[in-house]
N, C-alpha and C positions, 0 to 999 in steps of 0.2 A: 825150744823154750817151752816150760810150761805156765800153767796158769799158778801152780804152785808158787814156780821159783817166779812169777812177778809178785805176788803176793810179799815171798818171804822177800826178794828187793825193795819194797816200799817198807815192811816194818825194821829190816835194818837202814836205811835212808832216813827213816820215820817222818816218809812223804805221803801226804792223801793221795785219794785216787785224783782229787783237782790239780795237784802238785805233778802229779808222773803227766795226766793228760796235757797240762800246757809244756811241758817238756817236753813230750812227745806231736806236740801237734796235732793231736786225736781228741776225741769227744770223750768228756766222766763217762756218757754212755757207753763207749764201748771198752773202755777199762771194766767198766762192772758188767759186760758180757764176758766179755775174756775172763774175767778172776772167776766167775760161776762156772766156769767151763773144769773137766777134771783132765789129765794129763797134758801128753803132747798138744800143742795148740796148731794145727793140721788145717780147719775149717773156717778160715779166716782168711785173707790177702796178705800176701807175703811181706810188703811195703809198710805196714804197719806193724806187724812183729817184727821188723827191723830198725823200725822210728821207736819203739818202745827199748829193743833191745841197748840204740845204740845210746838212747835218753839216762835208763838205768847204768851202762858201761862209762859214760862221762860224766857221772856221779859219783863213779867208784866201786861200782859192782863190777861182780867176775864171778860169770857162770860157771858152773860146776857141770863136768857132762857124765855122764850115767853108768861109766865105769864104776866099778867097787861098788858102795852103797846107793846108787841113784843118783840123780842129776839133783845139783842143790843152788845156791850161791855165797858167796860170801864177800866183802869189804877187800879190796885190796889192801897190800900192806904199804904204809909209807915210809918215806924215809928214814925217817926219826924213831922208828916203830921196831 
């Protein structure tokens, strides 16, 4: 995961960073570490890029991984959809 694709997770959620952190269980602080951060997110505890990841995925989010054009995310699709 990068700090990109939480970025673009929150503007398609169109959650703050206080929205993803109590979803996550994490501190606004360290969401606004991480989104400053550029690429892979590597230098951080693993437990928490997992608490973010799984916060954005039972939202609705679906990472995109780095094949073709880079790693991205987008909305799952629903049923109705």
């Amino acid at each position: 995961m990068t700090a990109e694709q939480i970025r673009a997770a929150r503007a398609l959620l169109r959650w703050d960073q206080a929205t993803l952190a109590k979803a996550a269980s994490v501190s606004v602080e360290t969401i606004k570490r991480l989104e400053r951060m550029d690429g892979p997110l590597l230098a951080t505890r693993m437990a928490t890029i997992e608490a973010l990841r799984r916060a954005l995925e039972d939202a609705g989010v679906e990472f995109i991984s780095a094949n073709g054009g880079g790693p991205g995310v987008r909305l799952k699709k629903r049923p109705n959809d």
